[in-house]
C-alpha positions in Angstrom: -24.5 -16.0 0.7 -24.7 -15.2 4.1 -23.6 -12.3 6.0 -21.0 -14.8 8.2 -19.8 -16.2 4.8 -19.5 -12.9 3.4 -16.3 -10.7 3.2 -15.8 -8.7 6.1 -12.6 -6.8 7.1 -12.2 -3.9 9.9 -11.8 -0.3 8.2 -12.1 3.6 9.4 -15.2 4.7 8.2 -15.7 8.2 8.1 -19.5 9.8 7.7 -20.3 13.6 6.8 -23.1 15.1 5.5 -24.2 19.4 4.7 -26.0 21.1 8.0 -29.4 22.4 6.7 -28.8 21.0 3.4 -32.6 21.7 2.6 -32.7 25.6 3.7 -29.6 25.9 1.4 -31.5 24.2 -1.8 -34.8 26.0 -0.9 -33.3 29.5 -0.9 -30.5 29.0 -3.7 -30.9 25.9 -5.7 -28.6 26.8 -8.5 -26.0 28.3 -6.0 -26.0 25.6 -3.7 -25.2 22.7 -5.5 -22.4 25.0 -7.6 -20.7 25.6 -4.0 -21.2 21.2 -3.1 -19.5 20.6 -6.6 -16.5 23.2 -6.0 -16.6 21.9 -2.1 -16.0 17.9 -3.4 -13.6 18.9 -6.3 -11.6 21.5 -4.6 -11.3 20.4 -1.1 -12.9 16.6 -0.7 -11.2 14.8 -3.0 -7.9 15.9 -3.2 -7.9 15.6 0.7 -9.5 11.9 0.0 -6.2 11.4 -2.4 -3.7 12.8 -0.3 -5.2 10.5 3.3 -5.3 7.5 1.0 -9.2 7.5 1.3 -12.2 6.0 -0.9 -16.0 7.0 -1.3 -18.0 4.2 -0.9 -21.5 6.2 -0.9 -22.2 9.7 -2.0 -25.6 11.2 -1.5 -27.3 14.5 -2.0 -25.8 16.2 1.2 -23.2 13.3 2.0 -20.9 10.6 2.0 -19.4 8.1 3.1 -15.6 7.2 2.7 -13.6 4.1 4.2 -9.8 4.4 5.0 -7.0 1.9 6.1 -5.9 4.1 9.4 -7.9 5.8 11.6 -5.0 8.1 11.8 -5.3 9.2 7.8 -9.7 9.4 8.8 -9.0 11.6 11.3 -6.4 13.6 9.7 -8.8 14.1 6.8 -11.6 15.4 8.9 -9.7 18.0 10.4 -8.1 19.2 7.2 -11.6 19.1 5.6 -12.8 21.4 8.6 -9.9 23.7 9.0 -10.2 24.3 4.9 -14.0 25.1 5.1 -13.5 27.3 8.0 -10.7 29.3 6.4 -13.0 29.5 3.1 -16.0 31.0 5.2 -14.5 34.6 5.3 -16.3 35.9 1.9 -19.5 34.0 1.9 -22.7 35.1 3.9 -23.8 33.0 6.8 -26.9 32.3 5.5 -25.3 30.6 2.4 -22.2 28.9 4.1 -21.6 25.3 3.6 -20.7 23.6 7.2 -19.7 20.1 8.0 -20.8 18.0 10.4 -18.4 14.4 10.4 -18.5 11.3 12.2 -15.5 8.8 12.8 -15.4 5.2 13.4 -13.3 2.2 13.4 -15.5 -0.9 13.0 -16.1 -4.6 11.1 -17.8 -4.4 7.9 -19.4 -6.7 5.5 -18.2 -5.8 1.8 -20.7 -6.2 -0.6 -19.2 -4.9 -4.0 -17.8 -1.8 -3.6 -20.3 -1.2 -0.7 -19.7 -1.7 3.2 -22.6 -2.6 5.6 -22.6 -3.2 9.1 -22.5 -1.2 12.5 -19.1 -0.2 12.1 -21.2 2.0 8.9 -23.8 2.5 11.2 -22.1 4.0 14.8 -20.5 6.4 12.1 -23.5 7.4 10.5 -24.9 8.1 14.1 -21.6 9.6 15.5 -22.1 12.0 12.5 -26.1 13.1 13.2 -25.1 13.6 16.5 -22.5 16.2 16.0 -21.9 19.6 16.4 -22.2 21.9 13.6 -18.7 21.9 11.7 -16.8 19.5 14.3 -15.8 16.0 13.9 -17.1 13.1 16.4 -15.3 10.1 16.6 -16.0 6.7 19.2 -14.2 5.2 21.9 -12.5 2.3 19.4 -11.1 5.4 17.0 -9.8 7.4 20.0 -7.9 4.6 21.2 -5.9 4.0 17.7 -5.0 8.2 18.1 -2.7 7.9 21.0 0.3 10.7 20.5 -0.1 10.0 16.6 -1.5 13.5 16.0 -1.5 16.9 16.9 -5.0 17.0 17.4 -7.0 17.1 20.9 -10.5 15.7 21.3 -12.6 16.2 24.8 -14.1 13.4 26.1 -18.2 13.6 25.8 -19.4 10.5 27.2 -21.4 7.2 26.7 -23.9 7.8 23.9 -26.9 5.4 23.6 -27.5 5.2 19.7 -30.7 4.6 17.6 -30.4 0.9 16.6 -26.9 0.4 18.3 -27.5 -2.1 21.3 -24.3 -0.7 23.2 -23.3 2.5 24.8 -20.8 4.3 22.6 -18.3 6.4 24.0 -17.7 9.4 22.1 -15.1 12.3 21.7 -15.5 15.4 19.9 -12.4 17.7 18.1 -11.7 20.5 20.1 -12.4 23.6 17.4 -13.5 26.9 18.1 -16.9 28.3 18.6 -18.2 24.1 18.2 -20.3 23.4 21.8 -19.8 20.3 23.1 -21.7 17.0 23.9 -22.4 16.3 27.0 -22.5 12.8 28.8 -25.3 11.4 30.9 -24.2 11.5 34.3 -23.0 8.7 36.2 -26.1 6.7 38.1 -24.7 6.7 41.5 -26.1 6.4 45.4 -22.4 7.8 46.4 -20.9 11.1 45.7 -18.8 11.1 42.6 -15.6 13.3 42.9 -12.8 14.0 40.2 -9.3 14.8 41.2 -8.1 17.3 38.9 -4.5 17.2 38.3 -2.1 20.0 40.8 -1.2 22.7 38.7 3.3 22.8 39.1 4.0 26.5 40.4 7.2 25.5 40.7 9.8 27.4 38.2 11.5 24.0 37.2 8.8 22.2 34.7 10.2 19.3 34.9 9.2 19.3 38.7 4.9 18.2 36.9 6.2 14.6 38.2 5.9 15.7 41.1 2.8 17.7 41.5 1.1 14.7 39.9 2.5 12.4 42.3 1.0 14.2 44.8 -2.9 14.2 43.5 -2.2 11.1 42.5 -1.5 10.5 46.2 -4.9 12.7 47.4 -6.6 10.4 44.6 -5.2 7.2 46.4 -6.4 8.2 49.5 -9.8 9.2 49.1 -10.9 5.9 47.0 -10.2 4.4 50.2 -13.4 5.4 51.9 -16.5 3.7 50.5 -18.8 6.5 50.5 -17.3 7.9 47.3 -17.2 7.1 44.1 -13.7 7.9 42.4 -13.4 9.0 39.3 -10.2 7.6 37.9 -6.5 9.1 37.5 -6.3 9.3 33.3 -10.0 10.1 32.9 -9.6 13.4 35.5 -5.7 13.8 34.0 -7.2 14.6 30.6 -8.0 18.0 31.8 -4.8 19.1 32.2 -4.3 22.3 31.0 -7.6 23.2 29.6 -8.9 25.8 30.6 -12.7 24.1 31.1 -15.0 25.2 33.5 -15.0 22.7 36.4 -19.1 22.9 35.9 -18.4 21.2 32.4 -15.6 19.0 33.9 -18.1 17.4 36.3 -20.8 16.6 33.4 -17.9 15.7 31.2 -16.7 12.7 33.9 -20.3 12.5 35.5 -18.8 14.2 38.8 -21.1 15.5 41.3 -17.6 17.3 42.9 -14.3 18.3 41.7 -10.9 18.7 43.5 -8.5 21.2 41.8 -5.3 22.6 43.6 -1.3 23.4 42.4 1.7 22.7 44.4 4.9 25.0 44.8 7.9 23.3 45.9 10.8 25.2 46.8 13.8 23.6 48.3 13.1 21.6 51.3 9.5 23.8 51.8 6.6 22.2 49.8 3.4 24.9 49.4 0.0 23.4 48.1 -3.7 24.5 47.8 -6.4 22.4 47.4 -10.4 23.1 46.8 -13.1 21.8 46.8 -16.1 22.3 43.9 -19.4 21.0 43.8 -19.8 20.5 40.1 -23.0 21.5 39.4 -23.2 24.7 41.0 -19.5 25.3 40.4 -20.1 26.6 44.3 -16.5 26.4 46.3 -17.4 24.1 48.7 -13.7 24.1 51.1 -10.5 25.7 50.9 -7.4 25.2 52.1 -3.5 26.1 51.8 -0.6 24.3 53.4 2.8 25.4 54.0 5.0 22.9 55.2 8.2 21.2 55.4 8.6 18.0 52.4 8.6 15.6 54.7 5.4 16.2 56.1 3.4 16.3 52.6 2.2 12.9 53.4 0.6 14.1 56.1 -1.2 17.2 54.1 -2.0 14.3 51.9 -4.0 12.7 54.3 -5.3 15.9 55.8 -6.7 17.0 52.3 -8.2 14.0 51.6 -10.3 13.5 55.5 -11.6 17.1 55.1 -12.5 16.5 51.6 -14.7 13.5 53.0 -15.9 15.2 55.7 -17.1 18.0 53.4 -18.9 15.6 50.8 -19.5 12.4 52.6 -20.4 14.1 56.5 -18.5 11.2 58.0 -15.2 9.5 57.6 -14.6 5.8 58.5 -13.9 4.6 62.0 -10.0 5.6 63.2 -9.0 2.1 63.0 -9.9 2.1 59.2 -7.8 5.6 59.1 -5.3 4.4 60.7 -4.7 1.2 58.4 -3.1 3.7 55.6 0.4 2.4 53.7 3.4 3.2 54.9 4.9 6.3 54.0 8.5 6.1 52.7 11.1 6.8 55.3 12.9 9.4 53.0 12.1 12.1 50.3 14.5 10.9 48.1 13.0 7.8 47.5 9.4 9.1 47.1 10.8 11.4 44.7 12.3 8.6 42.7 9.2 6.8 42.6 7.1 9.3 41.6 9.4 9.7 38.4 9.4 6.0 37.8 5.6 5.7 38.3 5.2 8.4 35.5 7.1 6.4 33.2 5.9 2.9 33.8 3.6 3.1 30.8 6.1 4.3 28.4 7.3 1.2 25.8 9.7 3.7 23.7 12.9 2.4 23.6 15.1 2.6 26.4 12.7 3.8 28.8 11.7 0.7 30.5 15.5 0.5 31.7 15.3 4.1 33.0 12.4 3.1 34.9 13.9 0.2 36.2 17.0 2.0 37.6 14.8 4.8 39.4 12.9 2.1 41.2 15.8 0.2 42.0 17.4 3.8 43.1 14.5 4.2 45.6 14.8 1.0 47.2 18.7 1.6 47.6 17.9 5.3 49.8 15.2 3.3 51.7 14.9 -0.1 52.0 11.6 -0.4 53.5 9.4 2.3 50.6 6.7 -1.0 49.6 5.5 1.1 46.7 9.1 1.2 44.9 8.9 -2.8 45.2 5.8 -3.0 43.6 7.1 -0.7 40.8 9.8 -2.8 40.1 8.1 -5.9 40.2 5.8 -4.6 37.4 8.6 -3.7 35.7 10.8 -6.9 35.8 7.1 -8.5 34.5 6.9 -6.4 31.5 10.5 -7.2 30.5 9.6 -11.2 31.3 6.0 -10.4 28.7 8.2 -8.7 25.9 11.4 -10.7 25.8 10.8 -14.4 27.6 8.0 -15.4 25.2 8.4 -19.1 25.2 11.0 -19.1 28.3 10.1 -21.3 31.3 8.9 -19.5 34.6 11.4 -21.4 36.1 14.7 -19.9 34.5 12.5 -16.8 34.1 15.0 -14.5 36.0 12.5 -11.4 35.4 9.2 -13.5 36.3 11.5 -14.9 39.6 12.5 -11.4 39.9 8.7 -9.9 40.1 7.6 -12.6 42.5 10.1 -12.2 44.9 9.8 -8.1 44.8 5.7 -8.3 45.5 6.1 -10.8 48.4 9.1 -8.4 49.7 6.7 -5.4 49.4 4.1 -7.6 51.2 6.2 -8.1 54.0 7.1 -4.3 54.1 3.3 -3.1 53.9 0.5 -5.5 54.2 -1.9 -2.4 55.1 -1.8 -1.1 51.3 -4.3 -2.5 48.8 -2.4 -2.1 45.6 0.2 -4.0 47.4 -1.7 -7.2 47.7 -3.5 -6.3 44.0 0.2 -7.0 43.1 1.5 -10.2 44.6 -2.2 -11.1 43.5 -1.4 -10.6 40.2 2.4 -12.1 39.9 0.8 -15.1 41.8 -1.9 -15.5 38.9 1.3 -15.4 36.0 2.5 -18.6 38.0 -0.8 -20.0 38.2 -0.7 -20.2 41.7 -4.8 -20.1 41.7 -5.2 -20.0 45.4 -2.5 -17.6 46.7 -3.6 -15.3 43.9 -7.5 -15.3 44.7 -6.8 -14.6 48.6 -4.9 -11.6 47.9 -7.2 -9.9 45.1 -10.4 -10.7 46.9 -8.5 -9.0 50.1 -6.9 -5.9 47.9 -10.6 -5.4 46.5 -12.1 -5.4 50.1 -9.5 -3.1 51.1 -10.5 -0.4 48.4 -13.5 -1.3 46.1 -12.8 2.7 44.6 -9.7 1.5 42.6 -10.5 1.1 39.4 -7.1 -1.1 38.8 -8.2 -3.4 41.5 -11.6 -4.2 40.0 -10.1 -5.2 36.3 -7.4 -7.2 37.9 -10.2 -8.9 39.9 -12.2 -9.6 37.0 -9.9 -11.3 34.8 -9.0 -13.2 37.8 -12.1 -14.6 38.1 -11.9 -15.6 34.2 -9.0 -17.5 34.8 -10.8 -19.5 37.7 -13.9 -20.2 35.8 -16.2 -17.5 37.1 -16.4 -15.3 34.1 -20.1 -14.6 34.9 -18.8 -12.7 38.4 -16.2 -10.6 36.4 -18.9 -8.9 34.5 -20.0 -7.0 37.6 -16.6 -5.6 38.4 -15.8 -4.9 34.8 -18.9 -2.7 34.5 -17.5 -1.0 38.1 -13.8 0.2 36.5 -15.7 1.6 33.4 -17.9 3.0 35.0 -14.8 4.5 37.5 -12.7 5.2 35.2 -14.5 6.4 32.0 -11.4 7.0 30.5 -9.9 3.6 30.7 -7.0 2.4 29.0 -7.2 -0.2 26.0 -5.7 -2.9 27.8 -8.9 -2.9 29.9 -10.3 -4.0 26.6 -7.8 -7.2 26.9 -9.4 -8.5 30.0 -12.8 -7.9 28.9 -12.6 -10.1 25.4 -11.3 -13.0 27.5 -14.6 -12.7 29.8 -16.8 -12.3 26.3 -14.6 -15.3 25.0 -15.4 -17.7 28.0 -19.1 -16.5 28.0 -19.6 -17.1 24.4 -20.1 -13.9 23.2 -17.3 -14.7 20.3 -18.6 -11.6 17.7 -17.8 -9.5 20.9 -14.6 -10.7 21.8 -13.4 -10.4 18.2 -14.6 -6.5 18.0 -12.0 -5.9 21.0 -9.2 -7.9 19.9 -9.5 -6.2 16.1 -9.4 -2.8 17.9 -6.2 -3.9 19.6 -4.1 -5.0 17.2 -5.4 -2.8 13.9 -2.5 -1.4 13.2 0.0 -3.6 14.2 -0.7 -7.0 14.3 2.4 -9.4 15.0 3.1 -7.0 18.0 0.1 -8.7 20.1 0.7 -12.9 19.5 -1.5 -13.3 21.8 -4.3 -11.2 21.2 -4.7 -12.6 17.8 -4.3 -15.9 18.8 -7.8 -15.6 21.1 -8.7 -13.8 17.9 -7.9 -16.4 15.4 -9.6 -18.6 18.2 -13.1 -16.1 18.1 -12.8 -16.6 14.3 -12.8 -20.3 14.5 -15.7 -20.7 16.2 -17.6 -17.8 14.6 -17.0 -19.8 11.5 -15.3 -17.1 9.9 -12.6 -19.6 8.5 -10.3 -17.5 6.4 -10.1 -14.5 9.0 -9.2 -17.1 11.5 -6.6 -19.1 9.6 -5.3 -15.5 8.9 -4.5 -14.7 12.1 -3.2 -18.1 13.1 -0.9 -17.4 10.8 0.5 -14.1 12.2 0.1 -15.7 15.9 2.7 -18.2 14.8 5.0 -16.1 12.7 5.1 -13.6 15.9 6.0 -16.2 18.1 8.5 -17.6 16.0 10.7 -14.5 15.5 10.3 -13.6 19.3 10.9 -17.5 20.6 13.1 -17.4 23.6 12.1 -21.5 24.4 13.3 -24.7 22.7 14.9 -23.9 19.7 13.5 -27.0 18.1 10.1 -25.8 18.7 7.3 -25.6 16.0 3.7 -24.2 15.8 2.1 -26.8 18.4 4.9 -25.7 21.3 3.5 -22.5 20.2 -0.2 -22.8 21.0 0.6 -25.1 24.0 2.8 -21.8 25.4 -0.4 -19.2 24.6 -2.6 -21.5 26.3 -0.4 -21.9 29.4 -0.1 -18.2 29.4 -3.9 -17.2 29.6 -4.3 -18.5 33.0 -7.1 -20.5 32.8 -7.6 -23.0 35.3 -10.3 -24.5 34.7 -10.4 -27.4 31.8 -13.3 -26.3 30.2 -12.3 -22.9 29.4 -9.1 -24.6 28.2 -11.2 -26.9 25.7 -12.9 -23.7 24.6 -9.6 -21.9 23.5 -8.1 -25.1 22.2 -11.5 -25.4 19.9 -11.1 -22.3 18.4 -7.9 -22.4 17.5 -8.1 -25.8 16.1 -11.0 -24.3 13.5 -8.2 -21.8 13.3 -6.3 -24.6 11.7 -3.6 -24.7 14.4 -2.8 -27.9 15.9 -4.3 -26.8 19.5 
């Protein structure tokens, strides 16, 4: 049977095998394999019992073990390593037994009560490349870890593997004494630089909104000058409070320079320092401390971020282009309002959403004319419209109306900001308003090529007008920006792969998303089902057709008489695509799904 027909199914595989395995056996045989028999009966398999894992291969100096959660693989590892490290005490270093583990999550082909494939493979490789008694995992693992455990794992780069044709980026557990793997730096003509986030001197901690408000501010403002590459906000923020050498920072995120600093606010008095690294040397490069009054910090802002420039790029753009910066909100109450709603924006718990609606709604009350807080709140009304209008008209929308209305007010307010257009851009493209939407993307990516956020948006616009081949480009730019990227990067990018063909690739991205929870993502496994059908893989499709429809049937806010067809015809009108092709593409796969597309 072939290996498309065959069972396949998307699992945690977990890889580990003995560090000088043949040094051990040569210099105590008989001693050596009693210590791997007590190792695997004592520690191994209870662990594998009690994280609900299986051993699909065991070798000489190794295995292999598959799990349901990359949460339970993960947790395993580390318990495996922390129980090796504490039994190290009373053996001899020559004669100690150390761990090396790899971690992915990955499609497999099940052939008895064997798995093949590369999501066998990358772990395999993740493993050989490890540090002696650490755990490795890749990007698609890391992204299933979010808050789920206690754990932290440093960011080591894009790794090319033997046999694997794609980069893999990696992340290794952070454990004492282990060295880390470092990432080939970023290929670039144009200075890299990292913001680090400001260190809060202030007494209150709750004030940290505000420190990052304020690099993410500095951040803002240098991607707007082209001679720098930008290394994104959550890729940099992952440093907080590590104390890393900025050298090892900079070939962490491929950073020729780093910008570190704190800010001290006090009253109406606002204290921060800034500096300037170069990365490699970890020479200071500029200095600088300001001690002013809160309403001019926008003003340090822009004062950092020019003599940053100046220092890295030896020019700046022409005054006209420094000139054209947004508009600065009016008053410091609004700004501060933002800056807590901005921090919460990507929070889904429950009730948080609402909280982050009143604090942008609380900014625009104390000024009026703050663009930023529109745009905030226009994302926000659109998130409410995503999670509980599924099926609702964007007519009698009220939160779609709502997020229209607020971009083109924040428009009028501040045409001279970049994220501005990227979102009246984006609310225009929801309402399939092709046109109005391409003129303001293509202007907001002029404006600031450097913004990671920008070049996604971009992209998947140009999926949705039937240009996927141009979005590939400016995909490859907000990786390659923003190393760290979040997973719904990933959602952009499988539409592109979709429309382009590339179904098995699609389908790895969509699995990643919606792992562990399926019917929380209709739409994700509806172009999943859809990759599926036309893969041929007719039982994973129909599968997920299945949870598509179920999904969309508990959460249906439309005609109450409506059945699975209303269904598809809704997540076809809701991908955007203009062009009929691309629409007899999705229909196609969905209809091998067994959905009546």
């Amino acid at each position: 049977m072939g290996a498309d027909h065959a069972e396949r199914r998307l699992v945690a595989i977990l890889a580990a095998d003995i560090v000088g395995y043949s040094r051990l056996i040569e210099a105590d045989e008989a001693g050596t394999l009693a210590a791997m028999s007590a190792l695997r009966s004592e520690v191994i398999d209870p662990l594998l019992a009690e994280y609900h894992g299986r051993i699909v291969k065991l070798m000489g100096d190794g295995i292999v073990a598959e799990f349901g959660s990359v949460v339970e693989a993960v947790g395993c590892a580390a318990a495996v390593q922390q129980q090796l490290a504490n039994r190290k005490e009373n053996v001899p270093d020559e004669r100690r037994i150390v761990l090396r583990i790899g971690i992915n999550l990955g499609d497999v082909v099940v052939e008895g009560d064997d798995l093949l494939g590369d999501g066998v493979n990358v772990a395999a490789r993740l493993e050989q490349l490890c540090p002696p008694g650490s755990v490795l995992i890749s990007g698609t693992a890391h992204e299933h870890l979010s808050g789920k455990l206690d754990i932290r794992f440093d960011f080591t780069g894009e790794q090319h593997l033997k046999n694997i044709a794609r980069p893999v980026k990696t992340y290794q557990m952070e454990v004492a004494g282990s060295p880390p793997v470092f990432p080939p730096p970023i290929r670039s003509d144009k200075p890299s630089i990292a913001v680090l986030p400001f260190e809060n001197m202030s007494r209150d901690p709750e004030q940290v909104y505000f420190s990052d408000g304020i690099t993410e501010d500095v951040l803002t403002e240098l991607s707007r000058f082209g001679e720098l590459t930008v290394i994104a906000r959550n890729s940099s923020f992952a440093f907080r409070e590590q104390r890393t050498d900025l050298r090892e920072i900079g070939r962490k995120l491929g950073a020729g320079y780093v910008v570190e600093g704190s800010v001290r606010r006090a009253g109406d008095r606002v204290r921060i320092t800034a500096q300037l690294v170069e990365a490699e040397s970890g020479t200071h490069v500029w200095t600088e401390r300001y001690d002013r009054a809160l309403e001019d910090v926008f003003a340090v802002q822009e004062e950092i971020s020019q003599n940053i420039v100046a220092a890295v790029a030896q020019r700046v753009r022409d005054d006209r282009e420094v000139a054209a910066r947004r508009r600065q909100p009016e008053d410091m109450r609004a700004y501060d309002l933002f800056l807590q709603g901005h921090r919460l924006s990507d929070d889904f718990t429950p009730g948080t959403q609402d909280r982050v609606l009143s604090l942008f709604e609380r900014a625009i009350q104390i000024d009026p004319t703050f663009a930023r807080a529109y745009t905030g709140l226009a994302y926000a009304h659109l998130n409410r419209a995503v999670d509980h209008g599924i099926g609702a008209s964007r007519e009698t929308d009220e939160n779609r109306i709502r997020a229209l209305r607020l971009a083109e007010q924040a428009l009028a307010l501040d045409p001279n900001d970049p994220r501005v257009h990227c979102t009246l851009g984006f609310m225009c493209l929801t309402w399939r308003d092709f046109d109005r939407a391409e003129r303001h993307l293509d202007l907001a990516r002029s404006m600031n090529p450097n913004d990671a956020m920008i070049q996604i948006i971009w992209a998947w616009m140009q999926g949705a007008l039937g240009r996927p081949e141009r979005a590939l480009p400016a995909i490859q730019i907000a990786f390659r920006i923003n190393p760290r990227h979040p997973s719904w990067y990933n959602y952009y990018l499988s539409h592109i792969l979709f429309q382009l063909g590339r179904y098995s690739e699609a389908a790895v991205l969509l699995e990643q998303r919606t792992f562990d929870s399926p019917s929380r993502h209709p739409r994700d496994m509806a172009w999943r089902a859809a990759c599926y059908g036309h893969l041929g893989r007719v039982e994973e499709a129909r599968r997920c057709g299945e949870i598509f429809a179920q999904a969309v049937r508990d959460l249906w806010q439309g005609d109450p008489s409506a059945g699975t067809k209303e269904y598809v015809d809704w997540v076809v009108d809701v991908s955007y695509l203009r062009e009929p092709n691309d629409v007899k593409r999705l229909r196609a796969g969905l209809r091998l799904a067994g959905l009546p597309a």
